[in-house]
C-alpha positions as CSV (number, residue, x, y, z in Angstrom):
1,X,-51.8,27.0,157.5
2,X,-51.6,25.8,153.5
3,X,-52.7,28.5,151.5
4,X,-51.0,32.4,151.1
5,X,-51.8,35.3,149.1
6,X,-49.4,38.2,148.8
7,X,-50.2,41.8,147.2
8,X,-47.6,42.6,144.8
9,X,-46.5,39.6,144.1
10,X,-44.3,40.7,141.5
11,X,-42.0,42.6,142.6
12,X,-38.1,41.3,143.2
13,X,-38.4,40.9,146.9
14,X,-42.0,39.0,146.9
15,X,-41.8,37.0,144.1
16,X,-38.5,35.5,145.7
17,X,-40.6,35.0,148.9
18,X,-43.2,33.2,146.8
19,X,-40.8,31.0,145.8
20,X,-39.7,30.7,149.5
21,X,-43.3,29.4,150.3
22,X,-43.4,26.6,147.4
23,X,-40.3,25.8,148.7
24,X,-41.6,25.0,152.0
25,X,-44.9,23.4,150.2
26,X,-47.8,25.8,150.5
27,X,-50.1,26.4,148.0
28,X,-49.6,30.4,146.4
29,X,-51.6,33.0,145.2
30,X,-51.0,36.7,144.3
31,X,-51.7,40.0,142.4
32,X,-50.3,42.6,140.6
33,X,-51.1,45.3,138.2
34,X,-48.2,44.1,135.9
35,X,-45.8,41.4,135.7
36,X,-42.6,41.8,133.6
37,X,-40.0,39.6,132.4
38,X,-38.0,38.2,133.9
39,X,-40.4,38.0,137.2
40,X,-42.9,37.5,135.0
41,X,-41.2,34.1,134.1
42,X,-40.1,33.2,137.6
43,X,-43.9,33.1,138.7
44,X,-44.9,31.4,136.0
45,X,-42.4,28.6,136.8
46,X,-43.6,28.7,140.4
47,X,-46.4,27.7,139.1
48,X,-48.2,30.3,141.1
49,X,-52.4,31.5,141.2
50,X,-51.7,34.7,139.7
51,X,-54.5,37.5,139.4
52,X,-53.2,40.2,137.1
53,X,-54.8,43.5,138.8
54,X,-56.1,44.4,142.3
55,X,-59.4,43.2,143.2
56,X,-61.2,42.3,146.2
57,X,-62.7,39.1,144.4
58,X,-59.1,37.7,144.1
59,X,-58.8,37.5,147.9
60,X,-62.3,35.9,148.3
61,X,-61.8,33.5,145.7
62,X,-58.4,31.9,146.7
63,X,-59.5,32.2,150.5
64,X,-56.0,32.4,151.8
65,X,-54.6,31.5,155.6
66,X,-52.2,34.4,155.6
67,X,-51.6,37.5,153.6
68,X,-48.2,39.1,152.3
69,X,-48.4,42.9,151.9
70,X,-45.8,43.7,149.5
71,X,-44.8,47.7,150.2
72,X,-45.8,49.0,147.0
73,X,-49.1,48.8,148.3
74,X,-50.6,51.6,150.1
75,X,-54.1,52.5,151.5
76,X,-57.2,52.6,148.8
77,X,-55.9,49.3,147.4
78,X,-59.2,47.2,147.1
79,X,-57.4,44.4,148.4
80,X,-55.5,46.2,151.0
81,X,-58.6,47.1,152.6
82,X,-60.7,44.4,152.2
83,X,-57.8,42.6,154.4
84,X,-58.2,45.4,157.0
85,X,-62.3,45.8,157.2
86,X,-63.3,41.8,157.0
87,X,-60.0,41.3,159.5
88,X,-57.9,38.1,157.2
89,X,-54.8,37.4,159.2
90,X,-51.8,39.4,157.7
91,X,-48.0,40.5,157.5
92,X,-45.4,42.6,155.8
93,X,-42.9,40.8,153.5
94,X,-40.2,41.2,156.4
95,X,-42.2,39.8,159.4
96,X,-43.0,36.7,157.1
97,X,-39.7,36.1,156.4
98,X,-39.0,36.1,159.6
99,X,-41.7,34.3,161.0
100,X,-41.3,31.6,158.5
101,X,-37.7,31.3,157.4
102,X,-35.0,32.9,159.7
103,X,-35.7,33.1,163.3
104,X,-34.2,29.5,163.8
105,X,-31.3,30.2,161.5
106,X,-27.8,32.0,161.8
107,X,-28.6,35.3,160.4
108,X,-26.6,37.2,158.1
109,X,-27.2,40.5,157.6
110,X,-26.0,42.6,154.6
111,X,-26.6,46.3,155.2
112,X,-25.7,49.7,153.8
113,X,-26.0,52.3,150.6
114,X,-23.7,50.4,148.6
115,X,-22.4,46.9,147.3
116,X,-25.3,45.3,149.1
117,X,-26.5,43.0,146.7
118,X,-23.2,41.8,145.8
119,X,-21.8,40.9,149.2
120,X,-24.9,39.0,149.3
121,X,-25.0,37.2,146.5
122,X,-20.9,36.5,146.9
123,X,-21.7,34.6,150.3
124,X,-24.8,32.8,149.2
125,X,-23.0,31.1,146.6
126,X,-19.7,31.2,148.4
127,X,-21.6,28.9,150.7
128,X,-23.5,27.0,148.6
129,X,-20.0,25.9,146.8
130,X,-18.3,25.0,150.4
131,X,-21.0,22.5,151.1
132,X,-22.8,24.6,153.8
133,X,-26.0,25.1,152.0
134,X,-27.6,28.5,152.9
135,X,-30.7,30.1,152.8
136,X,-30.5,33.2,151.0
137,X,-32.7,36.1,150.0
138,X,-31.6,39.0,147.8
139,X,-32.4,41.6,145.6
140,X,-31.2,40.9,142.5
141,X,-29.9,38.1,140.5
142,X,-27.0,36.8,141.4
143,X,-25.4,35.1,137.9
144,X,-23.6,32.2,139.6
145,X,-26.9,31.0,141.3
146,X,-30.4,29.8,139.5
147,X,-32.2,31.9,141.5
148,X,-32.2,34.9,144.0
149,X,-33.8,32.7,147.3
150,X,-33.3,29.5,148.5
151,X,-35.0,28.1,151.4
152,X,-31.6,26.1,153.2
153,X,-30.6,22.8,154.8
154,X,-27.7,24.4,156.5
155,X,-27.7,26.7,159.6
156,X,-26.9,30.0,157.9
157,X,-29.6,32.3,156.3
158,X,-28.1,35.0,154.4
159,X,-30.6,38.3,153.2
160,X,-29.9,41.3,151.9
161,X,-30.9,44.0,154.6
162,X,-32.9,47.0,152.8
163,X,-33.1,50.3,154.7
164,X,-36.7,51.3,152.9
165,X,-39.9,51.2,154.9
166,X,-41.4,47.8,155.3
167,X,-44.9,48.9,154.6
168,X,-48.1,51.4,153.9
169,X,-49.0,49.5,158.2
170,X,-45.0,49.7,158.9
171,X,-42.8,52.8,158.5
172,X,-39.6,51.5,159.7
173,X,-36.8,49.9,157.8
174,X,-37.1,46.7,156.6
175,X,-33.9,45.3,158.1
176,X,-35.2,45.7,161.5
177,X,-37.3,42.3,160.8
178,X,-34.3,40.2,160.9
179,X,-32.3,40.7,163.8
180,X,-29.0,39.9,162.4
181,X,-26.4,37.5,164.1
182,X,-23.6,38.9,161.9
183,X,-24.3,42.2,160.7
184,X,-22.4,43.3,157.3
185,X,-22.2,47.3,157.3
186,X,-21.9,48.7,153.7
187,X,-20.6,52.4,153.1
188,X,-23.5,54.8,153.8
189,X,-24.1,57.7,152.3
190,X,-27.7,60.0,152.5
191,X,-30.1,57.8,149.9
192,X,-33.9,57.5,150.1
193,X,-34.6,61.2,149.8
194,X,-38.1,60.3,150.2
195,X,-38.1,58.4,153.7
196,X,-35.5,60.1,155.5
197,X,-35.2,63.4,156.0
198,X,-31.5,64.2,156.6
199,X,-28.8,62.5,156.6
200,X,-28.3,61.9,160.2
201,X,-32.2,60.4,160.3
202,X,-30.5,57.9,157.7
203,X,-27.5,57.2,159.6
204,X,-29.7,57.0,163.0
205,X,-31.7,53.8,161.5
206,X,-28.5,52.1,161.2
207,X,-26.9,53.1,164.5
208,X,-30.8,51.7,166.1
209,X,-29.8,48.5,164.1
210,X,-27.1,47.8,165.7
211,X,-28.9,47.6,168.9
212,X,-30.5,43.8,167.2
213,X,-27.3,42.5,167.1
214,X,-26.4,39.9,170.2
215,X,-23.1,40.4,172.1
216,X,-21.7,37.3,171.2
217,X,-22.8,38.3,167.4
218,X,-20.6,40.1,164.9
219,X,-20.8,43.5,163.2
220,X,-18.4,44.3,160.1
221,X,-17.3,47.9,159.3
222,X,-16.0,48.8,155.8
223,X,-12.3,51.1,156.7
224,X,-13.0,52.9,153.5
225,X,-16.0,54.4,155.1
226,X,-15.1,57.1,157.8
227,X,-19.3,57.5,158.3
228,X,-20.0,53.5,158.8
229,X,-16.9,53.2,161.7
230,X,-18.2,56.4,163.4
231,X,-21.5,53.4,164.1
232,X,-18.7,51.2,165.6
233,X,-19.3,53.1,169.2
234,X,-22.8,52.1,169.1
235,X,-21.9,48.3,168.6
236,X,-22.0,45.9,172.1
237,X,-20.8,43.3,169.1
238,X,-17.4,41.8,168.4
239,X,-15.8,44.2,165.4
240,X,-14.1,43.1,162.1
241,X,-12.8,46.4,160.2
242,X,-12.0,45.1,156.5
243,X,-10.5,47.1,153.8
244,X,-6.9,47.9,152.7
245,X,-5.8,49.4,155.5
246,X,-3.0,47.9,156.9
247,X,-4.8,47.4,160.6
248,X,-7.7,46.3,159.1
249,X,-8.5,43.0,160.6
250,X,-9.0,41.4,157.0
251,X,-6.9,43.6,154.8
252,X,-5.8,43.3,151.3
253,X,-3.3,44.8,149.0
254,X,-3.7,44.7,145.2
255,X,-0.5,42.9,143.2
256,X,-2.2,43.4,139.9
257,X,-4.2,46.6,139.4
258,X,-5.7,45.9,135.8
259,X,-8.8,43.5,135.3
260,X,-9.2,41.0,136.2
261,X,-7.3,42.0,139.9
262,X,-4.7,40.0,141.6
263,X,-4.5,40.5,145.3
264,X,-2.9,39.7,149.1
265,X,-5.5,38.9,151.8
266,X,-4.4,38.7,155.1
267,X,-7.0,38.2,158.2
268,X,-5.0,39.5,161.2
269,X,-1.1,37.6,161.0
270,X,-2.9,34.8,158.8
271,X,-1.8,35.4,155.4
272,X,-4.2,33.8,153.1
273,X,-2.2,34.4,149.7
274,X,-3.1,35.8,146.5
275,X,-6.7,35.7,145.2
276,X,-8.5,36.6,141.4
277,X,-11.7,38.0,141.3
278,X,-12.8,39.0,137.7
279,X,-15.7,41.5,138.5
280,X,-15.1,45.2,137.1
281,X,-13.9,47.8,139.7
282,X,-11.6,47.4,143.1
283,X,-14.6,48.6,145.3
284,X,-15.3,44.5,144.6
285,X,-12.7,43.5,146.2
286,X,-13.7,44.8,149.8
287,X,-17.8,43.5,148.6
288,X,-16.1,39.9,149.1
289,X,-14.0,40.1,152.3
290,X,-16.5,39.7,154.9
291,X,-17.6,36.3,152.5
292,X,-13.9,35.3,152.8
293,X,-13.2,36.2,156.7
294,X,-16.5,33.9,157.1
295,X,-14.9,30.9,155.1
296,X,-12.2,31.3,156.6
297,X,-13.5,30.8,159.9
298,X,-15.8,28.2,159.2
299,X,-12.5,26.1,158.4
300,X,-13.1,26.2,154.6
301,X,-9.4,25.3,152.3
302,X,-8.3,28.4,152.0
303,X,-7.3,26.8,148.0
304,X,-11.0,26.3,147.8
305,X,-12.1,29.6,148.8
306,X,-9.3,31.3,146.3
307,X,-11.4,28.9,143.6
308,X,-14.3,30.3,144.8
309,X,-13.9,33.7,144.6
310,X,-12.0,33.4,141.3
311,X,-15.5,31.5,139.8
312,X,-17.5,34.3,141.2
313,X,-19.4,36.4,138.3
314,X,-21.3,38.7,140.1
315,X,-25.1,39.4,139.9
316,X,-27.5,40.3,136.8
317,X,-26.9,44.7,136.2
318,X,-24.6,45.1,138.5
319,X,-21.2,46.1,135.7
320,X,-23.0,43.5,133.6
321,X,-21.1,42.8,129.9
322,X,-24.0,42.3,128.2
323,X,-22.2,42.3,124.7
324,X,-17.9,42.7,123.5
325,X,-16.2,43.2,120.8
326,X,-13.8,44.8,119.2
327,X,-16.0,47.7,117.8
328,X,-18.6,47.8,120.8
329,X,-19.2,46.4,124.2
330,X,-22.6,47.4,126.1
331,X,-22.5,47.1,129.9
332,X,-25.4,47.6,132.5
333,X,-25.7,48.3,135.9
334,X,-28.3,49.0,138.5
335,X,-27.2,53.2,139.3
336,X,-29.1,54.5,142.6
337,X,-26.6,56.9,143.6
338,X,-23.9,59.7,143.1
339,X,-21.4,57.8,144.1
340,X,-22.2,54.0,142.9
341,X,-22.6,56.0,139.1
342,X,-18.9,57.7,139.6
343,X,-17.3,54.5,140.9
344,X,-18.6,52.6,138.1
345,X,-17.8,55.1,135.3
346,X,-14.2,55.5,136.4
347,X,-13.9,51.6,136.7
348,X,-15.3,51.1,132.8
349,X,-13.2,53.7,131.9
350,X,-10.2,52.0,133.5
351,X,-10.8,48.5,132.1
352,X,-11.8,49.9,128.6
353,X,-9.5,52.4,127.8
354,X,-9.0,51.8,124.3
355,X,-12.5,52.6,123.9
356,X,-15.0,56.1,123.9
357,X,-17.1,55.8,126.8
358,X,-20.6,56.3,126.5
359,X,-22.8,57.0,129.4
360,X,-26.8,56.1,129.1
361,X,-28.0,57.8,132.2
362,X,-32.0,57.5,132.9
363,X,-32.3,59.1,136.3
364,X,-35.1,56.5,137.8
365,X,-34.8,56.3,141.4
366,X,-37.2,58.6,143.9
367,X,-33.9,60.5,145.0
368,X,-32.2,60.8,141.3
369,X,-35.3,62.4,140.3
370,X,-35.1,65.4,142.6
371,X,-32.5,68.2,142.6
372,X,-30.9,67.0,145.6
373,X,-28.1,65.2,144.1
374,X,-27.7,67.6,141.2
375,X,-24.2,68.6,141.8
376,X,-22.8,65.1,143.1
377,X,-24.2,63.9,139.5
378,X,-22.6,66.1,137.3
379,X,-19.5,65.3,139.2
380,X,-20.8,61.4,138.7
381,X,-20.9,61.8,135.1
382,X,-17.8,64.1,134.2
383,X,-15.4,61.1,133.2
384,X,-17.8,60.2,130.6
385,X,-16.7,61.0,127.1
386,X,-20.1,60.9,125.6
387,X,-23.3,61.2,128.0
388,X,-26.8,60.3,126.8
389,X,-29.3,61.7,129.3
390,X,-32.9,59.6,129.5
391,X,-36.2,61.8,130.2
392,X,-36.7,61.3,134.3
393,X,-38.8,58.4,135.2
394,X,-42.5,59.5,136.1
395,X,-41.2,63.8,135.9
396,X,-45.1,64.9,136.8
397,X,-44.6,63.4,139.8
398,X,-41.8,65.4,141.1
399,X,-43.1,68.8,141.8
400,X,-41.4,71.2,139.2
401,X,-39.1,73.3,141.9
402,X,-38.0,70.0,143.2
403,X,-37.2,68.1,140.0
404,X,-33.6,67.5,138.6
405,X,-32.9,69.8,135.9
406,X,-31.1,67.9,132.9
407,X,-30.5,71.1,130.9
408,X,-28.3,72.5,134.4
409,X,-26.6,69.2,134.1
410,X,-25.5,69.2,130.3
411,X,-24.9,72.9,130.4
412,X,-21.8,72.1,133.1
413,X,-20.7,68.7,131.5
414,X,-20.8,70.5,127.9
415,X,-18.6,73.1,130.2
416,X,-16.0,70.4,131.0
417,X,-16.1,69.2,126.9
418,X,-18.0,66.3,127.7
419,X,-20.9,65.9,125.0
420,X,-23.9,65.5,125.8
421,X,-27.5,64.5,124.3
422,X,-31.0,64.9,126.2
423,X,-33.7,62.5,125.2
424,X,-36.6,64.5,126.3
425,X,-40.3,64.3,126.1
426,X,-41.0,62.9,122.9
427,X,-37.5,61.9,121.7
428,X,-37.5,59.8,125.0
429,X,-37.9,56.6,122.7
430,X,-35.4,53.7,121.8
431,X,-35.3,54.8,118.1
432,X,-33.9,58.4,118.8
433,X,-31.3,56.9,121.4
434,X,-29.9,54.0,118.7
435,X,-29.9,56.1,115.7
436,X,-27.6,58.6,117.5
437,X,-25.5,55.5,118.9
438,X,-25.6,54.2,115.2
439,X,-24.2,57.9,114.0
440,X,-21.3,57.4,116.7
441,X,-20.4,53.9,116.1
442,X,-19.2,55.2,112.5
443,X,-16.7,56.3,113.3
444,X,-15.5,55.3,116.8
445,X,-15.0,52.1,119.1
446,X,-17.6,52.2,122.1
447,X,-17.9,50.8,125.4
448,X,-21.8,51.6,126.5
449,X,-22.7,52.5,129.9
450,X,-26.1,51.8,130.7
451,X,-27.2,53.2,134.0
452,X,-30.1,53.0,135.6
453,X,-32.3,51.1,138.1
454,X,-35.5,51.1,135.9
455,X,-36.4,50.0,132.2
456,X,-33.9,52.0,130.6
457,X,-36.2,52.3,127.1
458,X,-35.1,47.9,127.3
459,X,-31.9,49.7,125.5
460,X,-30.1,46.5,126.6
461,X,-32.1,44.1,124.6
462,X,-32.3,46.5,121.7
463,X,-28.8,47.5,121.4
464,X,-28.1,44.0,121.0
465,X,-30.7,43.2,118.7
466,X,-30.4,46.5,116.7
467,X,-27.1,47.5,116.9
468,X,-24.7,44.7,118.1
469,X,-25.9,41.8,115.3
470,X,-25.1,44.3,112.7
471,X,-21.0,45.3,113.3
């Protein structure tokens, strides 16, 4: 087998598993109906066959071995069913990275509604800096490292563990592809509004995944989440709790609550010392203790692992500082829930207090589109002084009666003296979002919250172009 063909080749996920396969030496070929930056960039640098819509004749001409079926792609897709009628051997993006780059590795599994991607990316290069050199797959960018994938000499492979369905042929969660030897547990909290219909369907697919994981294998439970421990009853795994509380089994105490935190970590009656980790918001302190238990046990200097986490930067959107100074500093993040939003505004606010905050809120996600979260976000957004609201991503294809209503949402922040600004419709454009910034810049000292998990207007390369070159 030399030659593989993935559908959707780029999104975050397949792209990275392209580069996976020219890793390993096969020859590459995909489609897609756009390619943005900065995948657009990556694939070009894989030096990749790239066919820039859907076509059957893109199949036929590259004449793959195997085909990747990236989950954006559903049926009526020409080349989705010319792989089914003329019968081309063919899997999901999870069985082929199993298949091809896991099953004879140490499996580590990050899993949950929350802090995912940067657990993930803190162990990746956690491991990569102690010499163990891992395979990794994640879904985002991970600052510290080049890239978001690496193939791996060592024995570990660390991936990101997505709870979304695996494809138009597969309707179950992706993470049951990788039967995890240490399984990481997140908080979880109801997401994916469109897949699962309650809560308890959501929390179900998590207590099924447990099943996967061997007896000898591990399975770590946040304490700060009473609905992740009530899985711990479904484990037949040895248990870590980690969290602050005191009979946590890698617990930590803070020493210095300001940024960037100072804190204690102590895994059972081994007390590790004090540790620096200069990432915005305490909630990333417990994203990097399972990556420190696991150092700690694979006999890693306990100096070297402080270094480590004190040289870890995070990953691209998550509380990213795009831009600081005195006047103005513009921060992004990724926002696909209630709670992520609220724990990220009230850690801006914290570590910028001398500033006005300023929300950018684009509700992008299938579930922030629809009213079900409507109370939890105006709760979300409260601590914001000022709160710009984006037009919702793709509205027509939220049934009215389902649909978030921004004017309910500014109507009960305006209530709590919070001001707020709709960018609706036609004023949904860059120019009417940075000539109001421009109108409160003249009189105030901003820290910018953009929050979203879609393009956001590309107000974080126009702010800085625009806005930030000129104070």
């Amino acid at each position: 087998m030399k030659k593989i063909y993935l559908i959707g080749i780029c999104g975050t996920g397949m792209s990275a598993l392209a580069g996976l396969f020219k890793e390993k030496g096969y020859i590459v070929g995909g489609s897609d109906k756009g390619c943005y930056s900065p995948i657009k960039e990556e694939i070009e640098n894989l030096n990749v066959n790239l066919y820039k819509k859907f076509s059957e004749e893109n199949i036929k001409k590259f004449k793959p071995d195997l085909v990747i079926v990236g989950n954006i792609v559903g049926r009526g897709n020409p080349e989705g069913e010319l792989i089914l009628n003329e019968n081309y051997p063919f899997m999901s993006m999870p069985q082929a990275l199993f298949e091809f780059f896991l099953k004879n590795k140490k499996r580590i599994v990050i899993a949950g509604t929350h802090g995912k991607t940067t657990t993930a990316s803190f162990i990746s290069f956690a491991f990569e800096k102690a010499g163990l050199s891992p395979g990794f797959f994640i879904g985002g960018i991970p600052i510290n490292l080049k890239k978001n994938y690496n193939s791996g000499k060592g024995k570990h492979f660390i991936i990101e563990g997505d709870e979304y369905e695996t494809s138009f042929f597969d309707k179950y969660s992706k993470f049951f592809h990788y039967f995890p030897t240490i399984l990481i547990l997140k908080p979880l909290e109801f997401d994916h509004a469109d897949i699962f219909e309650s809560e308890k369907e959501y929390l179900k697919t998590f207590k099924f995944l447990l099943r996967e994981v061997p007896s000898k294998g591990i399975v770590f439970f946040p304490s700060s989440s009473e609905r992740t421990k009530k899985l711990i009853e479904f484990s037949f795994s040895k248990n870590i709790i980690y969290g602050k509380e005191k009979d946590a089994d890698i617990n930590y105490i803070i020493k210095k609550k300001s940024f960037p935190y100072i804190f204690n970590v102590k895994i059972r009656k081994n007390n590790l010392g004090d540790f620096q980790l200069n990432l915005i918001g305490e909630y990333n302190i417990e994203n990097v203790l399972p990556g420190i238990y696991l150092l700690f046990k694979e006999k890693v200097n306990i100096e070297k692992i402080k270094n480590i986490v004190k040289e870890f930067k995070g990953v691209k959107r998550r509380q990213e500082i795009l831009f600081a100074s005195k006047k103005l500093t513009i921060i992004d993040d990724f926002a696909h829930h209630p709670t992520a939003i609220k724990q990220t505004i009230e850690s801006v606010k914290k570590t910028f207090s001398d500033k006005t905050l300023m929300t950018i809120f684009e509700p992008a996600s299938w579930s922030l589109r629809k009213k079900i979260f409507e109370k939890e976000l105006i709760s979300s957004l409260k601590d914001s002084n000022i709160v710009y609201i984006l037009d919702i991503k793709n509205k027509d294809k939220v049934p009215q009666n389902e649909r978030l209503n921004l004017n309910i949402i500014k109507k009960e922040l305006e209530k709590r003296g919070t001001k707020v600004v709709l960018f609706e419709d036609k004023k949904n454009n860059k120019d009417f979002v940075l000539n109001e910034i421009r109108k409160e810049l003249k009189d105030k000292e901003l820290t910018i919250l953009i929050l979203s998990n879609s393009t956001r207007l590309n107000l974080n390369k126009h702010l800085i172009n625009e806005i930030s070159e000129k104070l």
